[in-house]
C-alpha positions as CSV (number, residue, x, y, z in Angstrom):
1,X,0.0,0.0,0.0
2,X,1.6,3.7,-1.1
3,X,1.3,6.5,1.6
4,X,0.5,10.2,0.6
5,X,-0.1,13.4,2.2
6,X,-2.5,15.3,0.4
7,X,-3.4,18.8,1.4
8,X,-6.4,20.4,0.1
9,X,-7.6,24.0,-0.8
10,X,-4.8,25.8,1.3
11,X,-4.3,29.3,-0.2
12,X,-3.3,32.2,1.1
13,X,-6.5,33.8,0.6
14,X,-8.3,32.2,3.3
15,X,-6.3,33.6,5.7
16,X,-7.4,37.4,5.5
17,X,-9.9,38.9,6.8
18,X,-13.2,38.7,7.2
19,X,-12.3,34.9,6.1
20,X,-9.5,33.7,8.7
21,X,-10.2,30.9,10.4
22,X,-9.9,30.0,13.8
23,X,-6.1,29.8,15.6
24,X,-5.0,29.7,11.4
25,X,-1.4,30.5,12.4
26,X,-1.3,27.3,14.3
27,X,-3.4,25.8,11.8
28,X,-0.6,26.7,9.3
29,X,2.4,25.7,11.1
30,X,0.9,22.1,11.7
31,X,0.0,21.9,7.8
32,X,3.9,23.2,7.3
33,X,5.5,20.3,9.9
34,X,3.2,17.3,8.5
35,X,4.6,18.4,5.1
36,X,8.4,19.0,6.2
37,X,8.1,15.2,7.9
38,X,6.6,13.6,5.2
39,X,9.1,15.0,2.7
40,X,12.2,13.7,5.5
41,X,10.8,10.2,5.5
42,X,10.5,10.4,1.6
43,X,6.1,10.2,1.6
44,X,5.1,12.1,-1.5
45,X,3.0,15.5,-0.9
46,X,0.4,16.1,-3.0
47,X,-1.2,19.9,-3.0
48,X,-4.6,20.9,-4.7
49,X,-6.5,24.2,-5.0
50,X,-8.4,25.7,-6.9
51,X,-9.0,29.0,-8.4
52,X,-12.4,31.5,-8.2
53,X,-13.0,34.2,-9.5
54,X,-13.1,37.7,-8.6
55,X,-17.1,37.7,-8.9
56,X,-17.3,34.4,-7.0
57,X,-14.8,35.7,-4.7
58,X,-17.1,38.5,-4.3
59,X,-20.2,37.0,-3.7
60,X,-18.3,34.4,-0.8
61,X,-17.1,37.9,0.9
62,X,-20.7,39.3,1.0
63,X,-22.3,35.8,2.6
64,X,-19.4,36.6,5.2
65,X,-20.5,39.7,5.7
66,X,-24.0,38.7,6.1
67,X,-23.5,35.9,8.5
């Protein structure tokens, strides 16, 4: 069986404001370590994100807003 580490849908802009989630700077730092000790032990790291744009991006600001 083959062993991964996959991170999903990290970017940076989900770490401004009004967005942020809670503790991110902790949140980040774990994210950064699981990826540092899969790369030492030679486990691939797969990343994927995906792009919006400025309208959606717009719209998902407002529903923050809102709520």
């Amino acid at each position: 069986m083959s062993t991964a580490l996959v991170v999903i849908d990290v970017q940076q802009g989900m770490f401004r404001d009004p967005l942020q989630p809670y503790r991110s700077d902790e949140m980040l730092a774990r994210i950064r370590d699981l990826q540092d000790r899969a790369r030492a032990e030679g486990v691939p790291v797969v990343t994927r994100s995906e792009e919006h744009t400025s309208e959606l991006q717009s719209r998902l600001h407002l529903v923050c807003r809102l709520l």
